[in-house]
N, C-alpha and C positions, 0 to 999 in steps of 0.2 A: 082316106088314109092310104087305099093302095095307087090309086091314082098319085099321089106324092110320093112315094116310094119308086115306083113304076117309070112316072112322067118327071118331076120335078128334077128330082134327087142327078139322076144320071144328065140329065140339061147344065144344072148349075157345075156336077163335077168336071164337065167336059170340060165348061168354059174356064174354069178353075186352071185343069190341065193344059191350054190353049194359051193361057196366059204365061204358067210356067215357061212350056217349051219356047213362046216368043220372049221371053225373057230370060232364058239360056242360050238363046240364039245369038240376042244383040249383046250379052255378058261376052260370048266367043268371038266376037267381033271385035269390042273393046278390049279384050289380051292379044287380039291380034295386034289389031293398032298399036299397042302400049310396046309389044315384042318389037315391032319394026321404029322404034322411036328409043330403043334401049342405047344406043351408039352413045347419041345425042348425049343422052343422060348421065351416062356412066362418063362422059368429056367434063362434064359441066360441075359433075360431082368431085370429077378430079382436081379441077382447077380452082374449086371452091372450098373444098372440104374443110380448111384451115379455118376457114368464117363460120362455117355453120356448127363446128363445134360446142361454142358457151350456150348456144341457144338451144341444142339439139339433147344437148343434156338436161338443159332444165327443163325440157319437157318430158325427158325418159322420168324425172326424178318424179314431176307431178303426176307422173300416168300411173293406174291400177296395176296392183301387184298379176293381175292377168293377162295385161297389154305386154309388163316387161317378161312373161317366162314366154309370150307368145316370138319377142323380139328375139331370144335369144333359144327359143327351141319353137320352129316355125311348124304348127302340125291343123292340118285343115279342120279336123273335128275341134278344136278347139279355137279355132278362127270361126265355124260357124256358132257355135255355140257364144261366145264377146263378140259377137260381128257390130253391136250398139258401140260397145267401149272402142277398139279396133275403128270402128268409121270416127270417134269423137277427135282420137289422137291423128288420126290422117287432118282431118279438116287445119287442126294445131301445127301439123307439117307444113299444108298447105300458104297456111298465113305469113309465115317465116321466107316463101319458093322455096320449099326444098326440093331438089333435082325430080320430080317422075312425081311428088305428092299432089299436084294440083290437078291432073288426068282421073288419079287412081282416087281419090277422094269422092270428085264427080260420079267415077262410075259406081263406088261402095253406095252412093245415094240414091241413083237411079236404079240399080240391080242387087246392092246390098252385096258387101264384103265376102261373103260364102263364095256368092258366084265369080268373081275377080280374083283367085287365091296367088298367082301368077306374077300379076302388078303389085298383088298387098305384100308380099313375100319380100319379092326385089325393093323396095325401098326400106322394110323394117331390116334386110339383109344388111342394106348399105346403112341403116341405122346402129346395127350392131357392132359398125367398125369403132364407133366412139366408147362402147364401153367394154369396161375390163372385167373377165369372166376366172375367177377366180378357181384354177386346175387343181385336184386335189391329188397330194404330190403319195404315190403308190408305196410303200415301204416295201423293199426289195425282198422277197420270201429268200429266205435260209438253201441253198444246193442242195440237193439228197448228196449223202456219201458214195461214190466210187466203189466200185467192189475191193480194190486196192488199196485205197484210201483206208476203207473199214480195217481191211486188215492192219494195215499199219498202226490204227487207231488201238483194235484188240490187242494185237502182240507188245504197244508199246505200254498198254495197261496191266498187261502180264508182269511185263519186267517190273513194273513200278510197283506193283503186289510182290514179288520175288526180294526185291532191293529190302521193301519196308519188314517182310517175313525174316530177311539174314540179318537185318538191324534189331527187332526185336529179340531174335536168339542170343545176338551178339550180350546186348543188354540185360538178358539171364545170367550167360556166362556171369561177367562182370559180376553182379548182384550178387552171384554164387560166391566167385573169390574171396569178394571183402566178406560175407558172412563168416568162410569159414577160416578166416585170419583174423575178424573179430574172435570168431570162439578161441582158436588155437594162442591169442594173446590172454584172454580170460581165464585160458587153462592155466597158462604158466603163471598167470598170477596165483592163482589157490593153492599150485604146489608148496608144503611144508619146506622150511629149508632142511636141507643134510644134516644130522643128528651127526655133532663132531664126541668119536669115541674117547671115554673120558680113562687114560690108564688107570690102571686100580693100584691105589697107595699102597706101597709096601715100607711098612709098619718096621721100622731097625728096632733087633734087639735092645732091651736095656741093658744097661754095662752090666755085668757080674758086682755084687758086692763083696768088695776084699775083707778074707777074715783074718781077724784079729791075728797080731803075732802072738804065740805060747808064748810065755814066760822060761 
């Protein structure tokens, strides 16, 4: 057991490690090539672009919902992480020519999509021209008030409490009057009329009765 820990174990990791490095070697090699062949591409991409359209979308539509947020938000840890799905959808490129995908395919097979991120990037980029990314439209926040501003706001709040304050008195007044010309009409109803003084009869003498003539 310690003989394989000792001997073994560090043998196989080196070669492990030897493989790595010669295969991030020949990965830098292949973005180099791919970088000095960009001209080219980015030409062919221009003069074609109208064609690869119908086709480039039906494949955006059948690729994994992890291919399309990788197209549209390109980020290495998640490139290594789908680098299976990511090489499937290049291969689907490839079969179509599309401009840079028949290089970058190759090299995702030979050194696997992680290592290539450079080449995979620049064609899902020019992949992203065909679809439409829906902006989510900001609602503009509200101004803070002005110091001036404010004021204008208080003082003209003032007046409009003042206004409604003399209107409300006004509506007392008012209220008061007809109450008290209701009463002052109510009065004069219940007054008695003026007692008309009645002269007092004066009673005329009765005549005298004439006495008889003497004989």
């Amino acid at each position: 057991m310690g003989y394989w820990k000792t001997k073994v174990l560090p043998t196989i990791k080196k070669v492990f490690e030897n493989k790595t490095s010669v295969k991030k070697a020949a990965a830098a090699d292949a973005c180099k090539s791919f970088d000095e062949s960009k001209e080219s591409y980015d030409k062919e991409f221009e003069e074609k672009k109208a064609e690869y359209q119908v086709k480039v979308l039906e494949l955006y539509e059948a690729s994994s919902a992890e291919v399309k947020t990788l197209i549209k938000e390109r980020k290495e840890a998640a490139l290594k992480k789908y680098s299976a799905a990511v090489h499937k959808f290049l291969e689907e490129l490839a079969k179509i020519e599309f401009p840079g995908s028949k290089p970058v395919s190759e090299a995702s097979e030979k050194y696997g999509a992680a290592y290539v991120p450079g080449p995979v990037f620049y064609v899902f980029e020019k992949v992203s021209t065909y679809i439409v990314t829906e902006k989510k439209v900001e609602e503009p926040t509200p101004a803070e008030p002005t110091p001036a501003k404010a004021e204008e706001e208080t003082s003209s709040s003032k007046e409009k409490e003042i206004v409604i304050e003399e209107e409300k008195k006004e509506d007392v007044v008012e209220v008061k009057k007809e109450e008290e010309e209701v009463v002052a009409v109510e009065e004069k109803k219940e007054e008695p009329e003026a007692c008309v003084e009645e002269k007092p009869k004066v009673e005329e003498p009765a005549p005298a009765c004439e006495e008889p003539a003497k004989p």
